[in-house]
Biopython code that builds the backbone (N, CA, C, O; Angstrom):
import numpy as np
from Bio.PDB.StructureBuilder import StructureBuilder

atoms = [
    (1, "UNK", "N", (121.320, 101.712, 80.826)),
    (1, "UNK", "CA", (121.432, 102.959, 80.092)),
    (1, "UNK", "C", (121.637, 102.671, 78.612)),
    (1, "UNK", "O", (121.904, 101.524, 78.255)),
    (2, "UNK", "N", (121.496, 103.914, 77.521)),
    (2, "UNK", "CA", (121.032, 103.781, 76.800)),
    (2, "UNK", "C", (121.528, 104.879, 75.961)),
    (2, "UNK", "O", (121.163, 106.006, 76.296)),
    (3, "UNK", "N", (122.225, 104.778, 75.023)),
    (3, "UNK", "CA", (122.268, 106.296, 74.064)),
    (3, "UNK", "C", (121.521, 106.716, 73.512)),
    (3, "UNK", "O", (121.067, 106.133, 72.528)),
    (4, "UNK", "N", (121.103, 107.845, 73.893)),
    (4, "UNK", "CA", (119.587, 108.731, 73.217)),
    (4, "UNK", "C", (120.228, 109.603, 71.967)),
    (4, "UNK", "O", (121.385, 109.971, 71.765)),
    (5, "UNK", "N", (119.220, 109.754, 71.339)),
    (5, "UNK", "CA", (119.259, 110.236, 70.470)),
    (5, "UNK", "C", (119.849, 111.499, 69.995)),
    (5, "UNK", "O", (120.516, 111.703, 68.981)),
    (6, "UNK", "N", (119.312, 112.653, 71.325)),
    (6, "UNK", "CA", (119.790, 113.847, 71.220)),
    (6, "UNK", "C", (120.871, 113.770, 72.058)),
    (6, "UNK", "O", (120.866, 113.372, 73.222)),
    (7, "UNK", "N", (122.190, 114.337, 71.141)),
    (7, "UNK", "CA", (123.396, 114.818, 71.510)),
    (7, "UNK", "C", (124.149, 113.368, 72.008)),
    (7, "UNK", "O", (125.378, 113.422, 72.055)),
    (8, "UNK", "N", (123.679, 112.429, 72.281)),
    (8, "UNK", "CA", (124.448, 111.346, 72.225)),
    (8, "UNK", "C", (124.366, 111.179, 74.473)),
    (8, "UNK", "O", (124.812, 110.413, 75.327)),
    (9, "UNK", "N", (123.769, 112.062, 74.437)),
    (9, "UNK", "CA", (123.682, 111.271, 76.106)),
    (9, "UNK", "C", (122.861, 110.031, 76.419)),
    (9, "UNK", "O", (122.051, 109.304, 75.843)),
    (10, "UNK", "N", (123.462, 110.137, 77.624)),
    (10, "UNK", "CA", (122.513, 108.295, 78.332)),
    (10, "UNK", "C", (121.435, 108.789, 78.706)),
    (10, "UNK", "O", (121.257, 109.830, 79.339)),
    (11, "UNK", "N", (120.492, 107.853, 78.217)),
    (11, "UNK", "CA", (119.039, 108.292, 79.484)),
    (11, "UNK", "C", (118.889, 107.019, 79.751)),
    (11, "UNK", "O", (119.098, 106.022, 79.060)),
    (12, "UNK", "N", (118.520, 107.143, 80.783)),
    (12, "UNK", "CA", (117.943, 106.492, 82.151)),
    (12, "UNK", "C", (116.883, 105.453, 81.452)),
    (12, "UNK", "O", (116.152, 106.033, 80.649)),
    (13, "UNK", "N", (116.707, 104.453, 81.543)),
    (13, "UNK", "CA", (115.826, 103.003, 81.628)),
    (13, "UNK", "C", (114.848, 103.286, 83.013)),
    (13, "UNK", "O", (115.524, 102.771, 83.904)),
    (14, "UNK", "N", (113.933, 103.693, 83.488)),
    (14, "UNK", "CA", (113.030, 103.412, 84.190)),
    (14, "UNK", "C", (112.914, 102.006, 84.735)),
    (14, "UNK", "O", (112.715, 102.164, 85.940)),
    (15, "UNK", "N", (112.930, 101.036, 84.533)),
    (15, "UNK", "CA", (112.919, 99.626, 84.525)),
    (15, "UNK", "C", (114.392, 99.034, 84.365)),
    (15, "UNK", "O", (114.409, 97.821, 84.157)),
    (16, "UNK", "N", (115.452, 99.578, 84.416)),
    (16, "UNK", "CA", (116.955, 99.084, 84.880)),
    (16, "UNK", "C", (117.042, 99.547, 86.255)),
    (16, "UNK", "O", (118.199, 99.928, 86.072)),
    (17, "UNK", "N", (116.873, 99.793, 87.245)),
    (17, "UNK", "CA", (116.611, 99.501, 88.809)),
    (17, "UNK", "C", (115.738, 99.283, 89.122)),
    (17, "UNK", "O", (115.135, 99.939, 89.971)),
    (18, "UNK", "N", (115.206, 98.010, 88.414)),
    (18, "UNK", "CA", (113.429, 97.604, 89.055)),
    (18, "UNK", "C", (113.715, 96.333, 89.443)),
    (18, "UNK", "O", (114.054, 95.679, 88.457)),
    (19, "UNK", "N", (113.729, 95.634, 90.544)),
    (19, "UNK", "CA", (113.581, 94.009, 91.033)),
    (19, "UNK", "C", (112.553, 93.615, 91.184)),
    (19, "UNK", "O", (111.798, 94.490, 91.608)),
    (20, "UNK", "N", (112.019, 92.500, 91.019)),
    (20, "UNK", "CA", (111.148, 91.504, 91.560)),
    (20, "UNK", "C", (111.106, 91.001, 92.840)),
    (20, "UNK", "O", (112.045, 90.213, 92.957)),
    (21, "UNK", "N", (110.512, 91.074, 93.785)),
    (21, "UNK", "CA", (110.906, 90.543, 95.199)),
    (21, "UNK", "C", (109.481, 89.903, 95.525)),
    (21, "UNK", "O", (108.418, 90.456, 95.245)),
    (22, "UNK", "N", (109.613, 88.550, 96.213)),
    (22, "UNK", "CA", (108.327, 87.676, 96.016)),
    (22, "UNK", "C", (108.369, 87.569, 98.116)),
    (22, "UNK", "O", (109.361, 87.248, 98.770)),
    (23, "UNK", "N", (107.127, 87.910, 98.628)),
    (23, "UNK", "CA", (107.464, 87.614, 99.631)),
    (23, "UNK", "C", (106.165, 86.359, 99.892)),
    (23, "UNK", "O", (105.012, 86.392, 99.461)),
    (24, "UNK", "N", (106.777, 85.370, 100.683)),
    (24, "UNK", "CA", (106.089, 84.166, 100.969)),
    (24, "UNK", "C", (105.311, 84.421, 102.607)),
    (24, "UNK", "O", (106.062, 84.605, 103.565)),
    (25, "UNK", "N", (103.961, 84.414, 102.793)),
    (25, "UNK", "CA", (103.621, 84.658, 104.409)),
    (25, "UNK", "C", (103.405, 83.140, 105.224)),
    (25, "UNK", "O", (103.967, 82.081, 104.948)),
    (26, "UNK", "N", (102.909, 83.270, 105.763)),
    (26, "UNK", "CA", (103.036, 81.950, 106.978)),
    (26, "UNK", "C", (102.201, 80.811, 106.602)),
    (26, "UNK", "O", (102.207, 79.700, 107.132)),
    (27, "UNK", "N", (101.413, 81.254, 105.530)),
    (27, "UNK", "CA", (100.027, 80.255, 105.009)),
    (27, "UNK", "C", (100.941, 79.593, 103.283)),
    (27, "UNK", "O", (100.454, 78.735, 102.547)),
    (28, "UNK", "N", (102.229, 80.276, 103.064)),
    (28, "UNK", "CA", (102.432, 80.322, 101.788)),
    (28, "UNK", "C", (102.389, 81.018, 100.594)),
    (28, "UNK", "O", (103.049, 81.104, 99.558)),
    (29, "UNK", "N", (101.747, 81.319, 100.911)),
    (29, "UNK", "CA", (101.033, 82.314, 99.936)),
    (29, "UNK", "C", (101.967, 83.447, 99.262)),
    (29, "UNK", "O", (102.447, 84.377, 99.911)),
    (30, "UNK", "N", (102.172, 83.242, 97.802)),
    (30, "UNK", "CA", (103.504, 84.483, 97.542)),
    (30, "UNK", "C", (102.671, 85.538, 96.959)),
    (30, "UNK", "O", (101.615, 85.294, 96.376)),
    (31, "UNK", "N", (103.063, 86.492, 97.090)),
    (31, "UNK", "CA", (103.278, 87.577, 96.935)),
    (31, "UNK", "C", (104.484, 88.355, 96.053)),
    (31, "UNK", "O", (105.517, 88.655, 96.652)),
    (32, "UNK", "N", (104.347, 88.672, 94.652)),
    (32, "UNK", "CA", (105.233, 89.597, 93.871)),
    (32, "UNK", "C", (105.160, 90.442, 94.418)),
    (32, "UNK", "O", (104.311, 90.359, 95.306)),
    (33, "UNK", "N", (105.860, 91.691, 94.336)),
    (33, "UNK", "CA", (105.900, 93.442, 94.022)),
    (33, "UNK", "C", (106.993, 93.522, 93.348)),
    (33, "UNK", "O", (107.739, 92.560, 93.165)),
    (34, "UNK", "N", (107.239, 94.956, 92.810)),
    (34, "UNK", "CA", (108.429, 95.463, 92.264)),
    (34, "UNK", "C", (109.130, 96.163, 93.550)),
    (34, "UNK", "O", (108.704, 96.246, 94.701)),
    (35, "UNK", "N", (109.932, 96.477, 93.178)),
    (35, "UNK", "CA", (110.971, 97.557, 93.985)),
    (35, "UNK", "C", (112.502, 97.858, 93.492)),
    (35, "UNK", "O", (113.282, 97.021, 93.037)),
    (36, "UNK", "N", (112.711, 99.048, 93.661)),
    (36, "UNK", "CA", (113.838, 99.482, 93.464)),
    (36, "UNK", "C", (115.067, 99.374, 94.196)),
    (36, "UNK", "O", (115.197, 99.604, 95.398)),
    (37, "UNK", "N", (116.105, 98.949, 93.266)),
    (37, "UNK", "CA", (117.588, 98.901, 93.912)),
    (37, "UNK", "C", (117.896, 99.833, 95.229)),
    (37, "UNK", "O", (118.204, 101.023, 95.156)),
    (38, "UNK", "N", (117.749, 99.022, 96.548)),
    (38, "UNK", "CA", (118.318, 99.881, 97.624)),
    (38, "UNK", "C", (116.930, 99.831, 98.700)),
    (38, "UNK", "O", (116.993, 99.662, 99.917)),
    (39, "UNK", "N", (115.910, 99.992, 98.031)),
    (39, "UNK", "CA", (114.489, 99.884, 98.511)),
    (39, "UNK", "C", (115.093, 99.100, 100.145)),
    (39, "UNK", "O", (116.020, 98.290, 100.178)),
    (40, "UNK", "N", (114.432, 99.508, 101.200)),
    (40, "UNK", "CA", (114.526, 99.009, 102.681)),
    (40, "UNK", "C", (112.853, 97.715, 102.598)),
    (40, "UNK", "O", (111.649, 97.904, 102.424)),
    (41, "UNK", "N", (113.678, 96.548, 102.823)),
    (41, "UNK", "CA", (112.887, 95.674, 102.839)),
    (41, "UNK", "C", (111.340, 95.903, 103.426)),
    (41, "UNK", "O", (110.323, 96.014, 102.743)),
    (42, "UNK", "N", (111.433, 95.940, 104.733)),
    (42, "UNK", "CA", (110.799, 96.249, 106.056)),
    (42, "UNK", "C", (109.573, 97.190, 105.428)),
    (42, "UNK", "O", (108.372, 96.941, 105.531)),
    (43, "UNK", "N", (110.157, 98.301, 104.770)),
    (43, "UNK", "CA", (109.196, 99.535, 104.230)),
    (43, "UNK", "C", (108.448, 98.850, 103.065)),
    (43, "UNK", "O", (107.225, 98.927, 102.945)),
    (44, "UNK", "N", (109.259, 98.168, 102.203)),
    (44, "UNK", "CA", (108.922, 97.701, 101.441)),
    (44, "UNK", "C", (107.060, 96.842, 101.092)),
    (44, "UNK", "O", (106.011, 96.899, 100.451)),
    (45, "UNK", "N", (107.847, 96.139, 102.114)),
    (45, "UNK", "CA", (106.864, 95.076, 102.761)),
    (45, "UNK", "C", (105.656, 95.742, 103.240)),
    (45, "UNK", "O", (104.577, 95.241, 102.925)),
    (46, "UNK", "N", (105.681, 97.003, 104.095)),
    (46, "UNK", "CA", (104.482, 97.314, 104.684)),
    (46, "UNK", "C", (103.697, 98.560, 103.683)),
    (46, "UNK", "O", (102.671, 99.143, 104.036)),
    (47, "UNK", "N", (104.310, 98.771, 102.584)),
    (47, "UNK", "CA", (104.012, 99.413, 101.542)),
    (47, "UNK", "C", (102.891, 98.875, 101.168)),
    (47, "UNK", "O", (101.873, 99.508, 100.886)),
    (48, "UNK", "N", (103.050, 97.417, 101.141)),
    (48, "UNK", "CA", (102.278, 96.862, 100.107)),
    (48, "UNK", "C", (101.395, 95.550, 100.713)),
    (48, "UNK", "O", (101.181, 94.498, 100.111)),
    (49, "UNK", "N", (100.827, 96.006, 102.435)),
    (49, "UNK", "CA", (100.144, 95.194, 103.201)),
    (49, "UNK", "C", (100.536, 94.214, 103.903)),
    (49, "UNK", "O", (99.751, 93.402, 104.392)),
    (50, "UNK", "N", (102.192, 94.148, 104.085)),
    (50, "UNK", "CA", (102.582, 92.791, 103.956)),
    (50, "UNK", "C", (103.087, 92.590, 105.225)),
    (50, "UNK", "O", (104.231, 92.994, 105.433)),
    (51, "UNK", "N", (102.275, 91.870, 106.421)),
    (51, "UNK", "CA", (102.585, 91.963, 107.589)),
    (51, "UNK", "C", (104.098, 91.548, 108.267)),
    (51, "UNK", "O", (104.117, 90.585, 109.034)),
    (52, "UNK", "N", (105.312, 92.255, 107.989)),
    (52, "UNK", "CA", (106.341, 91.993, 108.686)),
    (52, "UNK", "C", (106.748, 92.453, 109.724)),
    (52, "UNK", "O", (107.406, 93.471, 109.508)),
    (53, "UNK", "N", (106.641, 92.070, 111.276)),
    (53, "UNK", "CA", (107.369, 92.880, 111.954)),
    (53, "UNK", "C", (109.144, 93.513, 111.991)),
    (53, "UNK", "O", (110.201, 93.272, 111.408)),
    (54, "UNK", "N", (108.750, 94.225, 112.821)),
    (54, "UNK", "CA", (110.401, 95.194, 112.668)),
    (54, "UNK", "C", (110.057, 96.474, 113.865)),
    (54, "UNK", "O", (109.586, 97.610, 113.919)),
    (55, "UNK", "N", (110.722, 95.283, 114.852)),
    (55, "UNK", "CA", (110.150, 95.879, 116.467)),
    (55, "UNK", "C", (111.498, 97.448, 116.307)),
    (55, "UNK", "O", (110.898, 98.511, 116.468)),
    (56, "UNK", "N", (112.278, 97.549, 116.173)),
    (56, "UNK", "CA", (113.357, 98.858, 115.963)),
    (56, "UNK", "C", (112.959, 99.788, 114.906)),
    (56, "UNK", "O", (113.467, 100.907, 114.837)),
    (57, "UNK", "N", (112.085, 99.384, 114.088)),
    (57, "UNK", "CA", (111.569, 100.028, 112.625)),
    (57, "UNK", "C", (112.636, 100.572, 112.021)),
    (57, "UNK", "O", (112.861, 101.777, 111.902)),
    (58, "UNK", "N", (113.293, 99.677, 111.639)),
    (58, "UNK", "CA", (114.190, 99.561, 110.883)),
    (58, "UNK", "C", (115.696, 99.972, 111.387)),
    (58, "UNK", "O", (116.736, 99.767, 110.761)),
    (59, "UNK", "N", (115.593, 100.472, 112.403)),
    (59, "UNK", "CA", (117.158, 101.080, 112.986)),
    (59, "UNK", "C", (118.518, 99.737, 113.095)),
    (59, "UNK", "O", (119.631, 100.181, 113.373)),
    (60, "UNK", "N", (118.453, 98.821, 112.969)),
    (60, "UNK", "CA", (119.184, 97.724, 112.938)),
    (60, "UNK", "C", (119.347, 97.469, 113.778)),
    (60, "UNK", "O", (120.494, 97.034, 113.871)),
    (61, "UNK", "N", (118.515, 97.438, 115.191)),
    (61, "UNK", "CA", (119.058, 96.914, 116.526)),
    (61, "UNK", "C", (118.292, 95.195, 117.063)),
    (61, "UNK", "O", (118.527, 94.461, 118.023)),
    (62, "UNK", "N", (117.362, 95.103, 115.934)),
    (62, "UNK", "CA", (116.798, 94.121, 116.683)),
    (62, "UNK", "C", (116.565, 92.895, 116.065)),
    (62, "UNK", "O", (116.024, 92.051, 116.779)),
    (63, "UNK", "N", (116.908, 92.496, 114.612)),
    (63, "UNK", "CA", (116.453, 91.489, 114.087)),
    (63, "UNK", "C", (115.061, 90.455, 113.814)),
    (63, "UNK", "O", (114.813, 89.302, 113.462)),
    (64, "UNK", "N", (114.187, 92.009, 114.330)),
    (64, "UNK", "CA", (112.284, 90.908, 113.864)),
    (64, "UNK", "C", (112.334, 91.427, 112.486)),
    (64, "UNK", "O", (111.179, 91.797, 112.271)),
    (65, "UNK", "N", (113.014, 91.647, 111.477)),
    (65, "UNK", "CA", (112.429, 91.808, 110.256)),
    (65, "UNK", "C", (113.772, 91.476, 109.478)),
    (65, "UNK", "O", (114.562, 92.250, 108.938)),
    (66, "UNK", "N", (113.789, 90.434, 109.557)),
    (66, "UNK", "CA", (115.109, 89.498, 108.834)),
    (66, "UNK", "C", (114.353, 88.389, 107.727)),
    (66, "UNK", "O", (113.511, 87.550, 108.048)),
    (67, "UNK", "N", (114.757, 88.566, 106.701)),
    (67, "UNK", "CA", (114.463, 87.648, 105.770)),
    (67, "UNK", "C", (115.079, 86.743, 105.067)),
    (67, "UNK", "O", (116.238, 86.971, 104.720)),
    (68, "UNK", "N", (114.601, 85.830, 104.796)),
    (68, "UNK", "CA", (115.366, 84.572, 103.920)),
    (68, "UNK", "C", (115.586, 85.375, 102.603)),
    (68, "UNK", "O", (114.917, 86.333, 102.216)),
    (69, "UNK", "N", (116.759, 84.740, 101.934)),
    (69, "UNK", "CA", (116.777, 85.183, 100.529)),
    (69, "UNK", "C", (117.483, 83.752, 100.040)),
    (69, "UNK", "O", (118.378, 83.082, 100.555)),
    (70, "UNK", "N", (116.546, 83.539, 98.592)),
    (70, "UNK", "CA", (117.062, 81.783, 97.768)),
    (70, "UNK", "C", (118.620, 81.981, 97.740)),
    (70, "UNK", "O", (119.196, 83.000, 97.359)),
    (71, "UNK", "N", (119.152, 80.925, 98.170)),
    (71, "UNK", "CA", (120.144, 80.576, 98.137)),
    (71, "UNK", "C", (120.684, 81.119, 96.398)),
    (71, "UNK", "O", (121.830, 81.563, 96.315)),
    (72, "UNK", "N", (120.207, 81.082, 95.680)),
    (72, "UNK", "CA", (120.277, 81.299, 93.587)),
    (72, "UNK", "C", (120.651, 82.328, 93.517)),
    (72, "UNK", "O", (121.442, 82.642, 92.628)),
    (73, "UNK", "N", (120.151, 83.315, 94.551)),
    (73, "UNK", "CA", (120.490, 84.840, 94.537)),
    (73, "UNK", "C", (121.154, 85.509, 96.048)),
    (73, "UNK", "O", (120.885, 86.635, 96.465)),
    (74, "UNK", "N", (121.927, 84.673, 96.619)),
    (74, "UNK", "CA", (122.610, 85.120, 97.849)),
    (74, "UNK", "C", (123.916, 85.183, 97.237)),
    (74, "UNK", "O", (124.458, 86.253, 97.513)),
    (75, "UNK", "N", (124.327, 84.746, 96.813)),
    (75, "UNK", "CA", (125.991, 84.506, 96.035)),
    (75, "UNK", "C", (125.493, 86.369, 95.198)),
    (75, "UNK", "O", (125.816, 87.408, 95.775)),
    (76, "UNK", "N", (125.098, 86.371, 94.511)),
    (76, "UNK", "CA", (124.780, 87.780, 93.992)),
    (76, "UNK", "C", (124.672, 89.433, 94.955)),
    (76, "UNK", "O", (124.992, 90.594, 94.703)),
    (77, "UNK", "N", (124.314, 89.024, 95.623)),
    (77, "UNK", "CA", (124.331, 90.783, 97.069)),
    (77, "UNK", "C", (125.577, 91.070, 97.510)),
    (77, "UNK", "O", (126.494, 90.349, 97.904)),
    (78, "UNK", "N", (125.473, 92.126, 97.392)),
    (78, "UNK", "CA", (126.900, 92.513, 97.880)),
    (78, "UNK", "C", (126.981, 92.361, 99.344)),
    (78, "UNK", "O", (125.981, 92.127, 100.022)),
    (79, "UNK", "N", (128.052, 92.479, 99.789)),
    (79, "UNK", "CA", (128.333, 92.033, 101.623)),
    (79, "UNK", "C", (127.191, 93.339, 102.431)),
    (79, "UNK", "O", (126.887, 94.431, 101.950)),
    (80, "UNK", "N", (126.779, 92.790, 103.677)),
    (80, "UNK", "CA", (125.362, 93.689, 104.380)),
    (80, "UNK", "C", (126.525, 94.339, 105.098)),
    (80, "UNK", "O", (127.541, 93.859, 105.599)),
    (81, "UNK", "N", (125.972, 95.838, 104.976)),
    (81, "UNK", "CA", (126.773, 97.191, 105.483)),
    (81, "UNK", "C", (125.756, 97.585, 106.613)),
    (81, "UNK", "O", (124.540, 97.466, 106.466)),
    (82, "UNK", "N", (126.492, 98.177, 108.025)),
    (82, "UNK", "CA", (125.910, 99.019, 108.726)),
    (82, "UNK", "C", (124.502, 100.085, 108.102)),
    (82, "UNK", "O", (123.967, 100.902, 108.851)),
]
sb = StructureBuilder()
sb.init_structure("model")
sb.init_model(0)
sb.init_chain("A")
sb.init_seg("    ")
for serial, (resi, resn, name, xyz) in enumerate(atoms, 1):
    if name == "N":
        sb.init_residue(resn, " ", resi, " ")
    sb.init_atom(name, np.array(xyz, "f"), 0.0, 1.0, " ", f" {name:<3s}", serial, name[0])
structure = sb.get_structure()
């Protein structure tokens, strides 16, 4: 955020909740997209062609759509909530 001009309020950055998320498939092959803070991986992923299964579609019961994340940026996420 940002102090605007008029009257002294914040506006919003468009691109301050934007991440980078690189997904790697079975051949290697990475893959950028953007996505937003909170974004559901799973959806994410099939947004943008990216064959992940997720046999519960997303309800948290089953663990086929679990992903690695670099160790560089695991110390950084906050603790995984219900």
């Amino acid at each position: 955020r940002h102090q605007g001009e008029e009257g002294g309020l914040p506006i919003e950055d468009p691109d301050e909740n934007v991440v980078n998320v690189v997904f790697i498939d079975r051949a290697g092959r990475r893959i950028p997209v953007k996505a937003k803070v909170g974004d559901n991986v799973l959806y994410l992923a099939r947004r943008h062609g990216i064959d992940l299964e997720g046999a519960c579609e997303a309800s948290l019961a089953c663990s086929t759509c679990h992903v690695y994340v670099n160790h560089e940026y695991y110390d950084k996420l906050p603790e995984p909530e219900e």
